[in-house]
N, C-alpha and C positions, 0 to 999 in steps of 0.2 A: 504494500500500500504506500509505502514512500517514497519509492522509486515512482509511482504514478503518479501520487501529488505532486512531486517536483515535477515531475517532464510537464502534467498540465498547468502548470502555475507558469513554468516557464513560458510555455505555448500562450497563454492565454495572456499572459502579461504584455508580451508584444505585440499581439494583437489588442489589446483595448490601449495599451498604452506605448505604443511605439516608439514615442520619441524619450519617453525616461528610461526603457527598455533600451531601445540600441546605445545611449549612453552609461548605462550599466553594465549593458556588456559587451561596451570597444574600451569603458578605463579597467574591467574585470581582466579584460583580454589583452592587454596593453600592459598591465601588473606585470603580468605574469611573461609574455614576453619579453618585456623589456627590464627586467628584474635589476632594479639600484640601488636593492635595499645591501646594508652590510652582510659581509658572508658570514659574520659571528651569529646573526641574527636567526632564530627561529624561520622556518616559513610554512606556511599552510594553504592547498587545496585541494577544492573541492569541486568536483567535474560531472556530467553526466559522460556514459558509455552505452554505445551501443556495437552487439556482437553477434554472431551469428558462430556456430560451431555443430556438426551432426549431433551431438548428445543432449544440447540443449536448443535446436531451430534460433530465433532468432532470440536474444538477450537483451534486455531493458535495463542500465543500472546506475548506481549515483556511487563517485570512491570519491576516498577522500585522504591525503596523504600531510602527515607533517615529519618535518625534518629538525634536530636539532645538535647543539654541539652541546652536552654539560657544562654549565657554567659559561656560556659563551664563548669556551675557550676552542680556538680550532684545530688545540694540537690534541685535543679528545679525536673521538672517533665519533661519525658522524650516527645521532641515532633516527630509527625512523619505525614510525607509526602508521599504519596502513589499514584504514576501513572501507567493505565491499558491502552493499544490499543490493541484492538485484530480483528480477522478476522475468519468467521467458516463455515463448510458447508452449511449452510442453508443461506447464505448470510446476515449474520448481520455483523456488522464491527462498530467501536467504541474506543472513548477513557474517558477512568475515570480518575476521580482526586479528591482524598479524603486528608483531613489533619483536624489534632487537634495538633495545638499550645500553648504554653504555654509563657508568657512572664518571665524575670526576677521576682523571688521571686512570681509566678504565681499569679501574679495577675491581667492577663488579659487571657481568654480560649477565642478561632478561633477555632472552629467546623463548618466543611463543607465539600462540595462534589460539584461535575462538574461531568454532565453525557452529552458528545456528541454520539449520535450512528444513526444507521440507523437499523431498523430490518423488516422481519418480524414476528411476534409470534405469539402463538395460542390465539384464542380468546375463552373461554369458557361458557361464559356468566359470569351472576352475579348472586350472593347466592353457597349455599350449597350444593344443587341438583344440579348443571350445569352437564352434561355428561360428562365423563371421554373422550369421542372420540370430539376434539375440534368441535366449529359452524364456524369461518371462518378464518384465513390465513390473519393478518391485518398487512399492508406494513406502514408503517410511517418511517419521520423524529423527530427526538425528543433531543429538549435541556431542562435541569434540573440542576439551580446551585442555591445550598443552601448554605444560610450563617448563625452562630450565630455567633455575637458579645457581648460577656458578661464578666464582669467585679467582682474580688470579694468582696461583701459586708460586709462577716464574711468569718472567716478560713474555705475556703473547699465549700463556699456556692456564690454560682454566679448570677446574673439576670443582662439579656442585652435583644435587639435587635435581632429580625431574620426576616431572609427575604427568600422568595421563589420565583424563577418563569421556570413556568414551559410553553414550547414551544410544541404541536405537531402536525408535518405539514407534506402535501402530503400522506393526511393518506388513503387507500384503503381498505378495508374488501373484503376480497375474502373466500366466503362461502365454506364449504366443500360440495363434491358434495356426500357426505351421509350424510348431516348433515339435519335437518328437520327447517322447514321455524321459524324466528326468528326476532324479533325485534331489528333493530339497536340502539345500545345504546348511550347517549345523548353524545357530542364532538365529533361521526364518524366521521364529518368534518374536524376535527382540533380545538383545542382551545389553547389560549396564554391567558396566564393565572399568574397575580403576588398578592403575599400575602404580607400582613406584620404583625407582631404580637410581641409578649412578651413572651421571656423565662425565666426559676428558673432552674440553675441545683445544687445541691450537689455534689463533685467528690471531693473524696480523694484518688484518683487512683494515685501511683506513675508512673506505665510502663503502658499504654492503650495498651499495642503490647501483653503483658501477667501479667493478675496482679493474684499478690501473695496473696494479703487480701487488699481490700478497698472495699468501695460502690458508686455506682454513682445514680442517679437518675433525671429524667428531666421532670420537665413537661411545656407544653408549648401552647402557641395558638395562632394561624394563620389565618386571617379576608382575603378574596379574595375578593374585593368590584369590584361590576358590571364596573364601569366604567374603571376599569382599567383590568377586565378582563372579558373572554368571557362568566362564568357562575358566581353566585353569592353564595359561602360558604362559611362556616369556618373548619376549623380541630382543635381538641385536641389532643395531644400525652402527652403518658403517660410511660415510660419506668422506668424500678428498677431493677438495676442487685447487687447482694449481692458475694463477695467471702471472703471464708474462709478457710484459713491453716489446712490443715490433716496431721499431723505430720510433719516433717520438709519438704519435697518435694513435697507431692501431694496436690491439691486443687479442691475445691467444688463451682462452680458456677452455680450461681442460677437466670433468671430472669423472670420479667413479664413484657407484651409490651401491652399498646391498644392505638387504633387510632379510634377517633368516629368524623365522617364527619355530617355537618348539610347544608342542601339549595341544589339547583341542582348542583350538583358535578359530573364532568362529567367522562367517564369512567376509563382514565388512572390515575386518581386520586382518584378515591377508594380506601380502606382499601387493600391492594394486600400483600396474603400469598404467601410465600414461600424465596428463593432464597440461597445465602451461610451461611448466619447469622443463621434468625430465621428460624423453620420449612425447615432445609435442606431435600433436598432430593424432594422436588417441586418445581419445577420453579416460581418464581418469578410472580406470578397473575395467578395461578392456579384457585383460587378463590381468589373473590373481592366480594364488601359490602360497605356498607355507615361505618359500622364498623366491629371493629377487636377484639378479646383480641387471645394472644399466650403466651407461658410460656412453660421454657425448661431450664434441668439442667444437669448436665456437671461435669465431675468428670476427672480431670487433674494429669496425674501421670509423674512429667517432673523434673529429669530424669525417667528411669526404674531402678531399683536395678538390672543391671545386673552382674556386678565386670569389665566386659573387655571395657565399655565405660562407659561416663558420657552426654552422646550427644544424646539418643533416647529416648522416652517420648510416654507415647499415651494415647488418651482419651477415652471414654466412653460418651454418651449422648441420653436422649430423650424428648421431648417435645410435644407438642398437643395445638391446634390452633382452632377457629373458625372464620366463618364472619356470619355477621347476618344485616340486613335494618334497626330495631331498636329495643331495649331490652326486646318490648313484645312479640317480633318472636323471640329471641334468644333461642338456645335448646341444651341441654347437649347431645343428642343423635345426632349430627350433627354434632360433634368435630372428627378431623383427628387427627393420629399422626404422628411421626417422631422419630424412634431411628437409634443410628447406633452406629460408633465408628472410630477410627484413630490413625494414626503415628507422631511422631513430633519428628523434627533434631533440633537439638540446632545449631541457622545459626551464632547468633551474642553472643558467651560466655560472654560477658564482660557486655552486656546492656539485658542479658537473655529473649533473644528473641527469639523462635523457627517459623520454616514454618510447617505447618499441612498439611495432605494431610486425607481426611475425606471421608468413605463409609455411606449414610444415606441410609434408609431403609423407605418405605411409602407403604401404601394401593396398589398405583398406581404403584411401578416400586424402580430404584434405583437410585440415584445420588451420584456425585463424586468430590470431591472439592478439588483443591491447592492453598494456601494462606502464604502470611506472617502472621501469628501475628494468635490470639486465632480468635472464631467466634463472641466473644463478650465480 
């Protein structure tokens, strides 16, 4: 319902009022391109989107991004606050909320996300093989808010606390009616579900919005003990992303992700490829598995050497993914890929931040992504 109110307020405002309307939004739009505020300075906006991707048809949405340094000081690390509600054909509707903080003299990292939504999504089964043509149509409710809290123990190197809990309710599986008879997989029901666990990250990242040359690295592990939730697992994650400077402007990022789940783990918690990050261009649990590995590299040209701007940029990318139940089923000949490439505006000069808009390319079809900030 916000995402509506805003687009019709917006629609409607310029229409009954045009002339305080286009001057609202040519000094709205003029802020923000022509950005002279200090770079120590906070910045905040807030934008409508509109998207289109096969999992979701067309996408209706309002973000809203703030930027800041601790204490104003720029030799912190840059931190950023990131909120999504959106609303789409296919009736999902939802709001994100992602952020990674940084305290004074960084030495405290808050990494985290809020996913409240409503969907429903295809359901394909699980493994490698699952059919390209989904098996049911599953309607849920679903909350997901993760936190790390970590602390640093050496320059650049972190280990804290993390927590997980994941909610999903009023869940329905509605079968394709070409779909061939199937096995309901374990949480149809609903499961609520909390972890706790121990993380290690490395990050020497100065901008997480677009970095120039650092490394980050995390690995972590997360216990879901029966009694406090409705199946009994663990997860590992394992993420390593590397970048490096190609002559003064362009840059080379590089990472490798795996997630390997142990106990009954129930289905919305599986290893799930795809979405805007890794393996663009699949939605989001295209395929799922008890485990993961994916790895994708990226070749950043921001700006373009064109002489008449300093503001457009575009990238280059592909990667390749699998899922597999466990490592003596895993098989080289069962890995997907993902390439494509993209445009990027330089939104915030002063804190070298651009918004990307990304075509990926897959086996299956095509996807289409707008975002602030790099895909990773």
């Amino acid at each position: 319902m916000g995402k509506r109110f805003f687009l019709l307020f917006l629609i409607s405002s310029i229409s009954v009022y045009p002339a305080f309307s286009q001057n609202f939004v040519k000094k709205y739009i003029n802020g923000i391109l022509n950005d002279s505020s200090d770079t120590s300075k906070p910045q905040f906006i807030t934008y409508p989107t509109l998207a289109y991707s096969p999992e979701t048809s067309w996408e209706i949405g309002l973000s809203s991004l703030l930027v800041y340094y601790a204490k104003r000081d720029t030799s912190n690390r840059l931190s950023e606050v990131n909120a999504f509600t959106f609303l789409t054909l296919e009736n999902q509707y939802g709001l994100w909320f992602d952020h990674a903080l940084y305290s004074d003299q960084n030495k405290w990292f808050f990494l985290g996300r809020i996913r409240l939504q409503s969907f429903p999504l295809k359901y394909h089964g699980i493994g490698m093989d699952t059919p390209k043509e989904y098996l049911a149509l599953v309607d849920a409710n679903q909350v997901v808010i993760k936190e790390r809290v970590l602390r640093e123990i050496r320059k650049n190197l972190y280990a804290g606390l993390e927590v997980d809990f994941q909610r999903l309710s009023s869940v329905d599986f509605k079968p394709s009616s070409e779909a061939p008879a199937f096995d309901l997989p374990l949480g149809y029901q609903g499961t609520t579900n909390l972890g706790f666990g121990l993380g290690v990250v490395y990050d020497d990242r100065h901008n997480v919005l677009n970095v120039r040359k650092g490394n980050f690295a995390e690995l972590a592990y997360l216990k879901y003990p029966s009694p406090l939730s409705s199946s009994d697992f663990s997860t590992i994650i394992l993420d390593t992303r590397i970048f490096r400077p190609i002559g003064i402007h362009n840059v080379l990022a590089w990472q490798v992700f795996g997630e390997f789940n142990a106990g009954e783990v129930p289905f919305n918690q599986l290893a799930l490829m795809g979405g805007d990050s890794m393996m663009r261009g699949y939605y989001y649990g295209r395929f799922r598995d008890k485990n993961q590995l994916a790895t994708q590299l990226e070749y950043r040209m921001l700006p373009l050497p064109l002489g008449f701007t300093d503001r457009l940029g575009a990238a280059v990318f592909a990667g390749a993914a699998t899922v597999f139940p466990d490592f003596s089923k895993a098989s080289i000949h069962k890995i997907v890929w993902s390439a494509g490439g993209g445009l990027r505006f330089l939104l915030f000069p002063k804190k070298d931040i651009y918004t990307r808009f990304d075509v990926a390319f897959t086996q299956e079809g095509t996807g289409y992504y707008l975002f602030i900030g790099e895909a990773f």
